[in-house]
C-alpha positions, 0 to 999 in steps of 0.5 A: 220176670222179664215181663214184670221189667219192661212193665216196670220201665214203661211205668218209669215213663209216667209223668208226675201228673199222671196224665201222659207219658213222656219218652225220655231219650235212650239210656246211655251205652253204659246202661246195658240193653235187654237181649230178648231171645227165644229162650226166654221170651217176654210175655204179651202184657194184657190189655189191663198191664198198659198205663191208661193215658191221656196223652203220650209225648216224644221227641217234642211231640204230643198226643192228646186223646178224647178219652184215656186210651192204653198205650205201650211201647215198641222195643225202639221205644216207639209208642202205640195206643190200642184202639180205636182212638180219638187224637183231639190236640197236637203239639206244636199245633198243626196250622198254616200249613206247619207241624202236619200230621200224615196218616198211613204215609206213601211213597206212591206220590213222593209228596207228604203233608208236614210242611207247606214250604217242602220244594219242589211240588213235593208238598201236599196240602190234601196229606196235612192233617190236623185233629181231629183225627181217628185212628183204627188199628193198622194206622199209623199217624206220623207227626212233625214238627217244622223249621222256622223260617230262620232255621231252614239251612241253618241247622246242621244235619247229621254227618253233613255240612250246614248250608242253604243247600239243606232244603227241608222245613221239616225238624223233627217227626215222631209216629204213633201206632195204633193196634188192636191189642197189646204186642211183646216187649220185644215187638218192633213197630211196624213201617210207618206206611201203615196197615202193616200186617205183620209184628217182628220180635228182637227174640228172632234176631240172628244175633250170632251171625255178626261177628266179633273183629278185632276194633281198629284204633279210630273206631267210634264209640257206638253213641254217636251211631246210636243218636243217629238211628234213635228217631224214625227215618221219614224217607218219602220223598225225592232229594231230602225236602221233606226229611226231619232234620233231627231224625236222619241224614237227610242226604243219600250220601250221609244215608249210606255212610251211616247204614254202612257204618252201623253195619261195620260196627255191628261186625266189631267186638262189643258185646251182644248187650252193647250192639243190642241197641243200635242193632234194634234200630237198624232192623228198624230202618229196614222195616219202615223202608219194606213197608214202603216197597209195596206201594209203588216205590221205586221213588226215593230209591232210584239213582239220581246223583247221590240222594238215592243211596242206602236203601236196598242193604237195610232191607237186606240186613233186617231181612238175614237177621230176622230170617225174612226170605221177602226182605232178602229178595227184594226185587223178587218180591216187587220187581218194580224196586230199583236201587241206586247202587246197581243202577249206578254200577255195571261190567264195561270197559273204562277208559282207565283199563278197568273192566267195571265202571260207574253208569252214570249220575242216573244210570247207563241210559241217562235222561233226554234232557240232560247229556252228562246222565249217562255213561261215559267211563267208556270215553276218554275224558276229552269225550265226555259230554260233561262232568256231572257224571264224573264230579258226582261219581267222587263226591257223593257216592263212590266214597261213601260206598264202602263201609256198606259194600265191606260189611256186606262182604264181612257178612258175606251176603253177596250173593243176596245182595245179587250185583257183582258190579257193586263189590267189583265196583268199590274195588276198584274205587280202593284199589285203582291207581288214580294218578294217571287218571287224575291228571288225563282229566285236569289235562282234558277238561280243567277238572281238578279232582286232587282232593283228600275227598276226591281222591280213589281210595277215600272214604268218608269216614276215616276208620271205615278205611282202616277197617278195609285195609285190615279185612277186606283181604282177611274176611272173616270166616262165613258162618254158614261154613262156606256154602255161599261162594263170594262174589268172584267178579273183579274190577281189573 
């Protein structure tokens, strides 16, 4: 029965014409989404079940195909095409260096070759590919679609402001896998690094590990969240130039804020069905940022400012629900991984009395270039060789921390996560009395930090604060009945 369902869904998709298939956007929340479970799997469809298709679109992108191909469709509604197969168009056409195509992408060089305007020498003339194009299985070609000039800067990224200072060409990019052979209904895609070698199933998620807290008055709706995760995140290079807008945060800061988010409202009583979707796409983010792990990272994830917030609990997080010892020690695996909030979070004397404090904009030892990069909550302000390191530790990191160090602690994964000084760390940011430092600062250096944004205590997102003041304190019980001991370190 339930695979007879997803081959009827997928048939939904067919065009009129016949030629193609068309992702449509997901299902509204009120439509409920399928729990696949290990009581009930899907079966694999053979080859003959998939639609024969000569070309697939999503997300304004299409795929042509020199001959008809099968084509199915991940449980993130990602599509995969069973090959070897030949792309022979694209649309928008890839030319003059817009709308690029890249294959098997890697983090190894922080460059890709969607748009030829991406800054910074970050883009890569020799990555942009257009068809022909040949794809075995294992590969996965990752298509964009670029800005025009006149959008750059003015289109609104997600959770964040528009402006000039939003860099990145690139709209919108969709990926399309290529396998040797149909995968379940309830298969995630594999990272779009390409070669993947190994296909998670939705039937395997821990479902029962996300508890059911009680929603606070101001409490999102959870469609919001679910746009947000709907596209895959594109995350290669350093500083957001080369993210899709429409796709993802393009900021570390609003990166953060919404894994953290997500997470929280996982934690919160809405049905299983209800969670189902934006779980799915959260496990997906995980995947896609293990894949890049091995090749060479740390790139997009070390500490600079805010840009490389967010990536080490995504991993962690797909890692417990699909029960992955690798993605749950992911410094063990590759210790070349680096992750900004650990970077950015030691035990250490502050200047304030506390005992652990932010290590600076890229960590404790700072760049040679640059004096303000490094540690200073050790001195007193009028000792401070700057204010990168004290403007950037409350606009674009502290504050949009908590919702991921609350979550984590629901869940009580601090032991996996394995760095005290973060937990201890947001602590103190929601605890600390911030007055006296406030003013010792305004005093010293002319900085004023008064601002609701600013200010010790704040968050981003105003029902993460509600949900901190109810459950930081009355965390819910552990369910592997106590077992893992919580993190004991405290800021104080």
């Amino acid at each position: 029965m339930m695979r007879r369902l997803a081959l009827v869904a997928l048939a939904f998709l067919v065009t009129a014409a016949g030629a193609g298939l068309r992702a449509a956007d997901p299902p509204t929340a009120s439509a409920p989404a399928i729990l696949y479970t290990r009581d009930k799997p899907p079966a694999t469809p053979q080859i003959a079940d998939l639609p024969l298709q000569t070309t697939i679109t999503q997300y304004g992108i299409t795929w042509m195909f020199e001959q008809a191909a099968r084509v199915g469709q991940f449980v993130t509604g990602d599509f995969y095409v069973v090959g070897p197969v030949r792309i022979t168009g694209i649309t928008p056409e890839p030319k003059d260096g817009r709308n690029g195509s890249c294959l098997n992408v890697s983090a190894v060089l922080e460059k890709c070759g969607f748009d030829s305007r991406i800054p910074h020498e970050r883009y890569d003339a020799k990555l942009f590919l257009a068809p022909p194009i040949a794809l075995q299985p294992g590969d996965a070609l990752t298509s964009s679609i670029s800005l025009a000039d006149n959008e750059i800067g003015t289109i609104n990224p997600m959770l964040w402001r528009v402006g000039k200072d939003q860099r990145s060409p690139v709209r919108a990019c969709a990926v399309l896998t290529c396998l040797a052979q149909p995968v379940p209904p309830d298969a995630f895609r594999p990272s779009y690094a390409g070669h993947a070698p190994k296909i998670y199933l939705a039937r395997d998620l821990r479902r029962s590990l996300l508890p059911q807290l009680a929603r606070t008055p101001g409490t999102p709706k959870l469609a919001a969240w679910e746009r947000i995760f709907q596209r895959p995140w594109i995350d290669l290079v350093m500083d957001e130039f080369g993210a899709p807008v429409d796709n993802m945060p393009v900021y570390g800061r609003e990166y953060v804020r919404s894994v953290g988010a997500a997470s929280l409202l996982l934690c919160l009583d809405f049905t299983p069905q209800e969670k189902e979707r934006l779980l799915l796409s959260m496990v997906q983010v995980g995947i896609d940022l293990w894949g890049l792990a091995p090749a060479g990272m740390p790139g997009p994830w070390h500490a600079l400012g805010g840009h490389g917030n967010g990536r080490k609990w995504p991993v962690l997080f797909a890692g417990v629900m699909l029960n992955d010892a690798d993605m749950q020690a992911p410094e063990k695996k590759y210790p070349h991984l680096q992750f900004s909030e650990d970077v950015q979070t030691m035990f250490g004397p502050s200047w304030t009395g506390a005992k652990v404090v932010w290590a600076g904009h890229v960590g404790k030892d700072g760049n040679p270039k640059y004096e303000d990069w490094g540690a200073y909550e050790h001195l007193p302000p009028g000792q401070w060789k700057g204010d990168t390191g004290e403007s950037y530790r409350r606009c674009c990191t502290s504050n949009a921390w908590v919702a991921e160090a609350l979550a984590v602690r629901i869940l009580h994964l601090e032991k996996t996560w394995n760095h005290d000084a973060f937990f201890a760390y947001v602590d103190r940011w929601m605890t600390e009395d911030d007055a006296p430092a406030l003013k010792a600062i305004k005093e010293a250096r002319g900085k004023d930090y008064s601002q609701d944004w600013a200010v010790q205590g704040s968050t981003w997102d105003p029902f993460v604060k509600e949900l901190w003041l109810k459950y930081r304190n009355n965390l819910p019980a552990n369910p592997d009945g106590g077992k893992t001991p919580p993190s004991s370190e405290t800021w104080k």
